[in-house]
LUMTORGU-608674 format. One line per field, with one value per residue (C-alpha): residue number from 0; x, y, z; residue in three letters. Coordinates in Angstrom, 1 decimal. Layout:
<rs>
seq	c(NUM|...)
x	c(X|...)
y	c(Y|...)
z	c(Z|...)
type	c(ala|...)
</rs>
This chain:
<rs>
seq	c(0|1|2|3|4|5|6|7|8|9|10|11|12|13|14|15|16|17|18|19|20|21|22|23|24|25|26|27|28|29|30|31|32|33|34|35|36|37|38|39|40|41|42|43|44|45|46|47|48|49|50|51|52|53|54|55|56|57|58|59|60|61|62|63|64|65|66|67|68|69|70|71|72|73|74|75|76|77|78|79|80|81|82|83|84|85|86|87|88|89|90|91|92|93|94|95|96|97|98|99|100|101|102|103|104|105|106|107|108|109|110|111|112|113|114|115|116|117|118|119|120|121|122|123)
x	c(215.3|212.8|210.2|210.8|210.8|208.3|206.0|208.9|208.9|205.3|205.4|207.9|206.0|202.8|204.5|206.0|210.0|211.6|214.3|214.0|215.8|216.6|219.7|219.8|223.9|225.3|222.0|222.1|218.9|219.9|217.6|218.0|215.4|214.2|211.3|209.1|209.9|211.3|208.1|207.9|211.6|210.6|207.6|210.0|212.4|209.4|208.5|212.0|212.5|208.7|210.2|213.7|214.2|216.0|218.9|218.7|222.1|220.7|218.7|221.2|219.0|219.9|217.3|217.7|214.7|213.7|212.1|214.0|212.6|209.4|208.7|205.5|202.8|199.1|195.6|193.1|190.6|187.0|187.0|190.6|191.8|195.1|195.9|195.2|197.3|200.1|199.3|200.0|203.0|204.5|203.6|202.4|199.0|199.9|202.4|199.6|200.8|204.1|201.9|199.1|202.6|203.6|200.1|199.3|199.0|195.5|194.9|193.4|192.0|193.8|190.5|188.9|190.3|189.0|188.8|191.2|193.2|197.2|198.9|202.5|203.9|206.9|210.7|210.3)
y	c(-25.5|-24.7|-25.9|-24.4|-21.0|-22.0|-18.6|-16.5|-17.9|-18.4|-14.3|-13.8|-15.7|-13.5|-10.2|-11.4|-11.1|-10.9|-12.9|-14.9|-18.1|-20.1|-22.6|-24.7|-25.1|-27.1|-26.5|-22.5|-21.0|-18.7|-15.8|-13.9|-11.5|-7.9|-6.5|-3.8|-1.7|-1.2|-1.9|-5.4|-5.6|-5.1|-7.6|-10.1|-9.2|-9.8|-12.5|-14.0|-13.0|-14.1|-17.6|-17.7|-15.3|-11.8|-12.7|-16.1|-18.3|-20.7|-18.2|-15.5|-13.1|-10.9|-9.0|-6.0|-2.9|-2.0|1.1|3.2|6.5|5.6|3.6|2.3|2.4|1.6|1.5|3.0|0.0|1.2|2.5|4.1|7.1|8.8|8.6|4.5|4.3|6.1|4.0|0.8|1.5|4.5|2.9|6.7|7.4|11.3|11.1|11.3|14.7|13.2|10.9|13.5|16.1|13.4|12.9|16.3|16.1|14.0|14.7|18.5|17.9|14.8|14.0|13.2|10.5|7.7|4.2|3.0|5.9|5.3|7.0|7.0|6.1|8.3|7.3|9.7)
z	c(62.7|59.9|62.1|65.0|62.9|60.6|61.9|60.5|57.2|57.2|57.5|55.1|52.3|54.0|53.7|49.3|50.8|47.8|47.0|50.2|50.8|54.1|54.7|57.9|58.3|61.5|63.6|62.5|60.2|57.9|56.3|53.4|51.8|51.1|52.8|51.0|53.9|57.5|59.1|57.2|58.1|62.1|62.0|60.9|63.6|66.1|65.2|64.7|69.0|69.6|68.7|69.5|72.5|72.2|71.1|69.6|68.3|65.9|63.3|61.6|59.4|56.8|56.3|53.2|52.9|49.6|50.5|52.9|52.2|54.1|57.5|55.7|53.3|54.9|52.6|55.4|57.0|58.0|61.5|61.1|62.2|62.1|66.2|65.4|62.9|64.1|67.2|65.0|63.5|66.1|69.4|70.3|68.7|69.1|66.4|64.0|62.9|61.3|59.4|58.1|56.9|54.8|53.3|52.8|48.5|49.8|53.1|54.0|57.5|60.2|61.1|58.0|56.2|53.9|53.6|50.3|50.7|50.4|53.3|53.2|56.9|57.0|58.8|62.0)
type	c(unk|unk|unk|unk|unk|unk|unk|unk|unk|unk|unk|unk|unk|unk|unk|unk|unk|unk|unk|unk|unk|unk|unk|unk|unk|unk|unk|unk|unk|unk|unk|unk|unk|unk|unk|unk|unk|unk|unk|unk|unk|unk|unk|unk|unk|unk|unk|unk|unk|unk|unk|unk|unk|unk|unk|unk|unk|unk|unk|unk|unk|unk|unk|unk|unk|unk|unk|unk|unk|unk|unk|unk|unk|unk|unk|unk|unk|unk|unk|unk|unk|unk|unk|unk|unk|unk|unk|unk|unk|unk|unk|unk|unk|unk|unk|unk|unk|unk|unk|unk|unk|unk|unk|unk|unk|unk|unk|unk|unk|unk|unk|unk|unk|unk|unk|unk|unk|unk|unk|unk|unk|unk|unk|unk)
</rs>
């Protein structure tokens, strides 16, 4: 089993899971950890139904958030806008406005931002 899912825990160890461990008991994986946030929490999701379908039977993952008061935190990449990232972690690159009203201590204008900045990715 560890193999087969070994692009999940190759994420987890990517994305510093805290307290992560994995057991393989009568052909079932199981997954423990805390992701930094829901976002992290998702990605591991993904990747868990990239490898074993939607709902797969022989991985069971328990999977905690450490951070539920935010979807995300992102550092802003050259090239970056706010409609991208919202894009990213939304799906909807119009939800930009949700993400420049939670940055608004260091954000005055959505359409300037600046590379290294800390935007806070908030729970819509």
């Amino acid at each position: 089993m560890k193999a087969k899912y070994q692009s999940v825990l190759a994420l987890g160890e990517e994305l510093a899971i805290e307290n992560g461990d994995v057991k393989e008991e009568n052909g079932v994986l199981h997954v423990t950890g805390v992701a930094k946030n829901q976002y992290e929490k998702n990605l591991i999701w993904d990747k868990i139904k990239e490898v074993g379908g939607e709902n797969p039977a022989d991985i069971v993952a328990n999977i905690e958030v450490a951070d539920t008061s935010v979807f995300a935190n992102h550092t802003v990449a050259s090239g970056e806008t706010l409609g991208k990232i919202a894009k990213k972690y939304y799906g909807n690159a119009m939800k930009y406005t949700a993400i420049f009203e939670a940055n608004t201590d260091i954000l005055k204008n959505p359409d300037v931002i600046k590379v290294g900045q800390e935007l806070v990715i908030p729970n819509l």
